[in-house]
Phi, psi and omega in degrees: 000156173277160191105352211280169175246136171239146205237101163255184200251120192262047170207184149273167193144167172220139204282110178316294198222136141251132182254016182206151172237175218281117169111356172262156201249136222208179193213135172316143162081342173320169207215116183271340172168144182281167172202152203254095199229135200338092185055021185217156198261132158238134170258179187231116187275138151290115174308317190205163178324138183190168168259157160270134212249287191234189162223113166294353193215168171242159160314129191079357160325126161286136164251149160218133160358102168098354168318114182274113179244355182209167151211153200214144182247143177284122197305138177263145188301000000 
C-alpha cells in the first residue's frame, strides 16, 4: 500500500528465523527475521515504528541483495 515501509535483504542468503508475524507491532531497529549468509546470522531491522503487514519470503527461502522480504506501515505519529 501506499505509504508502506519495505525492509529488504542486504545480502544473499536464506532466510533462517523469522521473528515477528503479520499484525504485530514493531519498534525502529527491532530485528524482523535473521538470514543466513555463509555461516553468519544478519538480521533485517524495521527502519522505523510499524505495524507489520506481511513477509514476502519464509523460512529456507533464497534472498538476493534488494530483495524486498517484509512490508510494514508505518505508525502515525
Amino acid at each position: 500500500p501506499e505509504g508502506s515501509l519495505l525492509a529488504d535483504s542486504p545480502v544473499a542468503g536464506s532466510v533462517w528465523e523469522v521473528l515477528k508475524a503479520p499484525g504485530e507491532t514493531v519498534k525502529a531497529g527491532e530485528p524482523l527475521m535473521i538470514l543466513e549468509s555463509m555461516k553468519m546470522e544478519i538480521p533485517v531491522l524495521a527502519s522505523q515504528d510499524g505495524q507489520l503487514l506481511e513477509h514476502r519470503v519464509k523460512p529456507g527461502s533464497r534472498v538476493t541483495p534488494g530483495q524486498i522480504v517484509s512490508i510494514l506501515q508505518p505508525l502515525e505519529p
